[in-house]
Each structure stands twice: as structure tokens, then as C-alpha cells.
C-alpha positions, 0 to 999 in steps of 0.5 A: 524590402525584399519579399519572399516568393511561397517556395522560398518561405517554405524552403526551411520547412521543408529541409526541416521535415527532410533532416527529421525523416533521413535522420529517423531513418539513420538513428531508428536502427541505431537505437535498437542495437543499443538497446539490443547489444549495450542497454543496460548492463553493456558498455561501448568500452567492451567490443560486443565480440572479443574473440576470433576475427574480432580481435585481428579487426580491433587492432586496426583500431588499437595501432591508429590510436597508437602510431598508425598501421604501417609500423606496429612496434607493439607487435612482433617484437624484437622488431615491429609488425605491418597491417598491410602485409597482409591487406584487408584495404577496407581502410575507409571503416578501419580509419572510421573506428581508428578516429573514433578510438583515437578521439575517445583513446579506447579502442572498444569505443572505437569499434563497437561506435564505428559498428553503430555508425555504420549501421546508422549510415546503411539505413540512412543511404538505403532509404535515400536510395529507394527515394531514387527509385520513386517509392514513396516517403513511407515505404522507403522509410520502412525498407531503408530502416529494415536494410540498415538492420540486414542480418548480414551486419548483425552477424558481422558485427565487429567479428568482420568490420571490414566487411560493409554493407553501407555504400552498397545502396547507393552503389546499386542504386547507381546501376539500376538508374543507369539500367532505366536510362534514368542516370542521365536525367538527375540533378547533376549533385545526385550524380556526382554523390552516386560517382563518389560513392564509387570512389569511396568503394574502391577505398573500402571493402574489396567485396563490395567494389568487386561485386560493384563492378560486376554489376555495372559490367552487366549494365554496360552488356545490357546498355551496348546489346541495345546500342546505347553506346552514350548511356553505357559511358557511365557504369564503364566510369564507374568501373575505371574509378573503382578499379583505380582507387582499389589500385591506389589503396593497394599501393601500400600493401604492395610496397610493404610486400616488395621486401618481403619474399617469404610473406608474399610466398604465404599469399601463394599459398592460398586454397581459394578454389578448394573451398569454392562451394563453401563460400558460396551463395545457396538459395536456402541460405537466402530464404530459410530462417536462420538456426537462432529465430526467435520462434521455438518451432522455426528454430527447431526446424532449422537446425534440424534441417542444417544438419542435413547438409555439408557445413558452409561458410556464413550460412546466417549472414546471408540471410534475408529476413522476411521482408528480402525473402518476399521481395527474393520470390516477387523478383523471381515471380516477375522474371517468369512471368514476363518470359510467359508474356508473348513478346507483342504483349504490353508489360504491366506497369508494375512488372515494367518498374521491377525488370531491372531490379530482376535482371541485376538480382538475377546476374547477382544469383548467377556469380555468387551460387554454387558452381556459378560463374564466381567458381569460373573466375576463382580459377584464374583470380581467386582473391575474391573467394567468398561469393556468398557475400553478394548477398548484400546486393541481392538484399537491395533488390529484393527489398525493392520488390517488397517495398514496391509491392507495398507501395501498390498496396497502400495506393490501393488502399488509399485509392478506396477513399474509405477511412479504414483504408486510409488508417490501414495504409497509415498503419501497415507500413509502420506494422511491417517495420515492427514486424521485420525488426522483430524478425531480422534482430531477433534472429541474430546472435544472443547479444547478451550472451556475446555481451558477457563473454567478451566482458569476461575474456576482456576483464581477465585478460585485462587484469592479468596485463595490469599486473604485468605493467605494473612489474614491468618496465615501459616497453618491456619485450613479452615473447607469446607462445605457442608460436604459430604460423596462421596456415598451421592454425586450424582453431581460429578462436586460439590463433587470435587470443593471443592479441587480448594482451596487446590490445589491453596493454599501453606499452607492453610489446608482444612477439606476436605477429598476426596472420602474416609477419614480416619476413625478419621476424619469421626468420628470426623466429623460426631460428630461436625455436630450433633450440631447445628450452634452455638455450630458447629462454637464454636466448630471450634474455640476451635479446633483452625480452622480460618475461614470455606469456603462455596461453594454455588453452591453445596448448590443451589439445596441441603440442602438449610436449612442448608445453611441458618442456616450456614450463619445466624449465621456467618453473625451475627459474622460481614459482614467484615469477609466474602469474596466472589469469583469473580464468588460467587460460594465460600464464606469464613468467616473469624474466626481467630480473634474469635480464638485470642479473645478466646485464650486471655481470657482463656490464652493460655495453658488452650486454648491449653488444650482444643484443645487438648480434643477437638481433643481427642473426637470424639464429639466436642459438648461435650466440657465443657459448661463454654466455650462459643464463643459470 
């Protein structure tokens, strides 16, 4: 009979207790966005954003639920679209909510539950990663919690799902134990979680991976000045693996480039250096309340304070929240303070535990604000542009600060002996959990108002499309208008509407290609709106489309001219043709009757002749005169 030692009798008590505090750590922060965003009157089937840069994300999910990112035929018709033309490489989180739309065949679900994951998994790996860095069970609990609701994935949202913060942790974690020499002594599948982290990274957000490297570049500095050469092996690996991964995820929009001169030449074009100081990281930024705090004198104070500045880029996202702003000034304070200390002095112990977190958080402030080193680099490698978002990293650090600072007081407390000491420091943590979420969400965008706009854009968009569908047949061509090029855009909510249809159809195709089209489709394009709007629309119908969608809004302020010249002409086809979205923003008109009427007379192989030449050539106004639409 085989008797269990105490350790292994306790073993499933213990894995018990350890799923139940991880767990609670992931599903905590989960539960307040449900609440927050969905309950009760929301629903996981309407993104929380259905607008701007929302809507370029949720195709990522829409075409992996479909048919898969390379070859979109659904967009830029007559001939399909490509993702990765233009390259967002944030393919581990596209793929998450690509599966899960796929799994439920909605993509909503896909992005709103992909948001909700992710949320879980930041807070869920910050708190083990402060468990790394031996605080104890509870403040780690609390920092972890409160970093898994960082403001910067409140704002992001599904608005910018690319843009991550749940590797980053143990990605920090990682350079702080190599700082402290600490690397080496983990259990080797401590290790080889905290290496795969980092190959996942090169599969994820560039932002995350660059700002990864940089920071394990300043460990290798640091390890070498102090001729560790073994110990600075490891961030160098971390480095290698990042840089090769990021290489090998870039292979495909490299090769959906190589063909494509005129898409490639549009990456050219950028004005990163130009905005250096608008996607910059500003102290106030970090550490002042956001324009939405929940607080009526806050609020008030802030915007007026705003006001007094040059508008910047993400000004709320890289927020702290009270809990990183306290933890931003204790690192801060540590870093003067110890350059105050005579060299032969001993360092306190507690100063001793945050130098490495001063010395990383301090190189993050350096590359990241305005006119740092990050605007150096902008001039030779400007595809990492918006330094702001370091602030991720800064956040991980100071959050430390906060919770180690914590830590001493509880151990204080505790160290007392008194039973009010002891409920205190059972308490206080638990109060400063409360009171960060309180803080951090009720700064963050009113979720009930970005609830009902995008339910509303989504419904009437969505009933305009059931209408189509059901006058149309399966895989029927739509042409969208105004027809833009992404650089000419400067109202980027307008630009991107015109992917509602898409996204809220099952089979329609849609001209309309996003950012950057392949250089077929731009051509041939470019050559059909060099006629005039008679020659435009028959021109249309001999390429075989059924019918061209108008998003009126974006015509109210631009390019009036043209709108009228449009309507003019497809009025005078017949006022049954057109249908019109609840709201008016979009109108469609109906071509598929004019497509059958001349397919009719011309038979229909010399129709299909004609299409044929027609997508052949880069100009369809240069189809034979003889065809002629009435």
C-alpha cells in the first residue's frame, strides 16, 4: 500500500487554491466590462465601437470567418482585396477573434469576446508576473486586477484591437529578473514561459515587441558595463527571437508587396517624423485625470486644462490611473533619492527592490517623450511612430512601485500584532482594489453611449444590406462612392464607414478597398472615374456590377459637385431603384435590371466577352462606343 507523503497529499489543495486565485484575477476584470459595457441592455453581437478604426479591425475577423486574410473577394471588387498590403502583423489577437467569430459565425462576437479575453489574460499574467517579483499573494492580486483594466485597454477597446497590453508583463517581468541576476535562478519552465512570451510577441503587436527589445537592449548595456557578459546572453536572446519572429510574420505582407509598386510607393509616403511630437509620451498625460473622470471637479478641470494645449494623439490612453500615478512618483522619488545617497552608503532594503524597476521605467520616459530619443530614431526607422505607447511598459513599473509600497505597509501593520491592524491589512488592499476600478473605469469612455451608437449604426446599416441581398443575387458587384485613397481621407470616421456594408453582409461584394488596394484595383479604378457619369455607370454594368451604394455623409462637407452629377444621372434610370437607410446616411441604387437588360440584347457570351475586356483594361471608358446603356 503506497502512502502519501503530507506535500503530496496537500499537492491538489494547493493547485486548488492556485487556479481559484489566478482565476479570480482573470475573471474580476472580465466581469466589470460585462457589466460595464453589455449588461443589460447590450449584446456580444454589436461591436462596443462601430466606427472609425473599429471597423478596419473587425474585418480581420469578418474575412477569417469567411475565407481568410490573403484574398478578400468580398472587397475590391471586380477583383478581391489583401490584409496584408497593408501590415498591422498583430496576427496573434486577429487570429483570437478571427477563431472565435469563426466558432460563433459573428463577427461581433468575435471582437467584443476577443476584447473580453484579453482583458482577462493581461490581468491574469500581471499578477503572475508580480508574483515573479515576490510580492505577496494579495497585493499582487490587487496590481494584477487594476493593470488588466489599464485605461489604455479601456480606450483601445475594439477601436484599436491590434494594439495589446497582455504579453506585456511578463515581457517586463522578463528584463527586470535578468536586471536582478534573477533570470537564471527560475525554475527552468518559469524560463522557457518567460522565452515563449517572447516569441509570441514577435507574432503580435510591432509596438509591444519594439518597445520589448529596447528594453532588454538596455539590460544587455547595463549587464556588460558591469562585465556580466554570461548573464547579458539572455535579453540578447530575447532580442534575436522577437526580431526573427517579427521577420517571419512580416513574410507575407512582404510578399503581398513584391507585386505591387504603386502599394509599396503609398508606404513611402509616410509623415511619421512630421507628427513626432503628436505621438509622443507627455508627462501629464501619464499622471493628470483624464477629460471623463467621473468626479465633476476633476472632469471640469481637466478639460479646461486640455484646452490650453496643442491636441496630441492618444492623450487618454496613456493614462495611469491613480494607482500607476502614485506608483510613477515612488519610482521617481527612489531615483533621487538614491542619487542623494553618498556612494559608500547602504541602500535600503526597499529602495534596493525598486532601482530596477527605476532604471527600466526611467530609459521607457527617455524613448517615448517629446523629443526623446524615440523622435532620434523616427528619422531613420520611422515604422514605429507613436511612442506614446510605451506607456504600457511605464504602467507595469509603476504599478510595482504602488504594490511594493503596499506590501511594506500591510507587513507593518501585520507586524504590529493588533487585531485592527491585522483587519486593516486584510482590508486595505481589497479598499484599493475598489477604489482603482472605480477610478480607472469610471474614467474611461461613457459605455453606454458608445453602446447605443454602435447599436444604431449596426441596425440601420444592417437593414439597409438585408434589403440589398434580398433584391439581389448571390455575389452581386456593389461599387461604393465617394471613392477615396486613405491619404486623401482626412475624416477618418467617413473613410472607414463604408465597410458597415461589408462587414454586415454575407455575400455582397463591395469595390471598396480599405487603406491600401492592390495596385489592379487602384488602376482600374482610377481609369473608370476618368469618365464622366454616364460613361461611369455603363461602364459599371459592362463589368457586370449590380447596383452602386453612396454614403451621403461623407459627400455633405466634400466633393458636393460630384455627388450631384452621380444622383442626377441615376435618378434618371428610375426613382424604384434607389433605397435609402433609416438614418439617410446611405443610399443605393439598384443596376442589376440595366445588367440583365443588356446582357439580353448583346447575348450572352458576347456580354461576357465584353466583361472579360473590360476588366482586362485598366480603363473602362475605352470599351467599344457601339455599347451603349440608355
Amino acid at each position: 500500500m503506497q502512502v502519501l507523503t503530507k506535500s503530496a497529499a496537500t499537492q491538489p489543495i494547493r493547485a486548488g487554491i492556485h487556479v481559484i486565485y489566478y482565476g479570480s484575477a482573470a475573471l474580476l476584470p472580465v466581469l466589470v466590462l460585462v457589466i460595464w459595457c453589455f449588461w443589460p441592455a447590450g449584446t456580444l453581437r454589436v461591436p462596443i465601437v462601430f466606427e472609425q478604426d473599429a471597423l478596419f479591425s473587425s474585418v480581420y475577423a469578418r474575412a477569417f470567418m469567411d475565407q481568410g486574410w490573403a484574398s478578400i473577394p468580398r472587397l475590391g471588387a471586380p477583383f478581391s482585396h489583401n490584409l496584408f498590403l497593408f501590415p498591422q502583423n498583430a496576427h496573434l489577437d486577429y487570429g483570437m477573434a478571427g477563431l472565435i467569430a469563426y466558432a460563433f459565425q459573428d463577427f461581433g462576437i468575435g471582437m467584443n469576446l476577443g476584447w473580453l479575453i484579453k482583458t482577462g489574460l493581461a490581468a491574469l499574467l500581471a499578477t503572475w508576473s508580480f508574483r515573479q517579483l515576490k510580492l505577496t499573494r494579495a497585493t499582487a492580486w490587487c496590481a494584477g486586477v487594476l493593470y488588466g483594466l489599464l485605461p489604455y485597454g479601456l480606450f483601445r477597446n475594439v477601436l484599436h484591437f491590434n494594439l495589446s497590453h497582455w504579453l506585456v508583463p511578463v515581457l517586463a517581468v522578463a528584463a527586470l529578473l535578468m536586471l536582478q541576476d534573477s533570470f537564471g535562478h527560475l525554475p527552468r519552465w518559469k524560463r522557457g514561459l518567460l522565452i515563449g512570451a517572447c516569441v509570441l510577441a514577435g507574432f503580435n503587436d510591432p509596438y509591444a515587441a519594439f518597445f520589448a527589445c529596447f528594453l532588454f537592449a538596455v539590460v544587455a548595456v547595463l549587464l556588460l558595463a558591469q562585465t556580466r557578459v554570461r548573464q547579458a546572453l539572455a535579453p540578447l536572446l530575447c532580442i534575436l527571437l522577437m526580431v526573427g519572429c517579427g521577420i517571419l510574420n512580416t513574410i507575407p505582407a512582404i510578399l503581398a508587396l513584391k507585386d505591387a509598386p504603386l502599394a509599396r510607393q503609398a508606404h513611402g509616403e509616410r509623415t511619421a517624423v512630421e507628427q513626432a511630437d503628436q505621438h509622443a509620451l507627455y508627462l501629464r498625460n501619464l499622471l493628470l485625470p483624464v477629460e471623463e473622470h467621473p468626479v465633476d471637479f476633476i472632469r471640469n478641470g481637466m478639460y479646461t486644462l486640455h484646452k490650453e494645449y496643442k491636441p496630441q494623439f492618444d492623450t487618454r490612453t496613456s493614462h495611469l490611473g491613480a494607482f500607476g500615478a502614485v506608483g510613477f512618483l515612488i519610482l521617481l522619488g527612489a531615483a533621487l533619492f538614491r542619487l542623494a545617497l553618498p556612494k559608500d552608503a547602504p541602500v535600503p532594503p526597499f529602495l534596493a527592490r525598486l532601482l530596477p524597476a527605476c532604471a527600466l521605467c526611467l530609459a521607457c520616459v527617455l524613448l517615448g517623450t517629446a523629443g526623446g530619443f524615440g523622435s532620434l530614431l523616427m528619422l531613420g526607422f520611422d515604422l514605429i511612430r507613436c511612442y506614446n505607447r510605451v506607456s504600457v511598459y511605464i504602467a507595469f513599473f509603476s504599478f510595482f512601485a504602488t504594490a511594493a509600497a503596499l506590501d511594506l505597509l500591510v507587513l507593518r501593520l501585520q507586524g504590529k500584532g493588533r487585531a485592527g491592524g491585522i483587519a486593516l491589512s486584510a482590508a486595505l488592499p481589497i479598499c484599493i482594489v475598489l477604489a482603482g476600478i472605480a477610478d480607472q473605469v469610471g474614467a474611461a469612455p461613457n459605455a453606454a453611449y458608445l453602446r447605443n451608437t454602435s447599436s444604431k449604426s449596426f441596425h440601420d446599416v444592417k437593414s439597409l444590406v438585408g434589403a440589398m441581398e434580398s433584391r439581389l443575387d448571390t455575389g452581386a458587384m456593389i461599387y461604393t462612392l465617394p471613392n477615396r485613397d486613405f491619404a486623401y481621407q482626412t475624416d477618418i470616421h467617413s473613410y472607414y464607414r463604408l465597410l458597415m456594408p461589408y462587414l454586415l453582409s454575407g455575400d455582397l461584394r463591395f469595390s471598396y478597398a480599405p487603406l491600401v488596394a492592390h495596385d489592379k484595383v487602384r488602376t482600374w479604378q482610377a481609369g473608370l472615374h476618368e469618365n464622366p457619369p454616364e460613361q461611369f455607370i455603363q461602364a459599371l454594368v459592362i463589368a457586370g456590377f449590380d447596383g452602386i451604394l453612396i454614403d451621403r455623409q461623407a459627400y455633405r462637407d466634400t466633393d458636393h459637385a460630384e455627388y450631384q452629377a452621380f444622383v442626377k444621372v441615376l435618378k434618371e434610370l428610375g426613382p424604384e431603384m434607389a433605397l435609402l437607410s433609416e438614418s439617410g446616411d446611405f443610399a443605393f441604387y439598384d443596376l442589376s435590371g440595366e445588367r440583365r437588360r443588356l446582357m439580353a440584347e448583346l447575348g450572352a457570351d458576347t456580354y461576357k466577352r465584353l466583361q472579360r475586356e473590360s476588366l482586362d483594361s485598366p480603363h473602362p471608358r475605352d470599351m467599344p462606343a457601339s455599347v451603349v446603356v440608355d
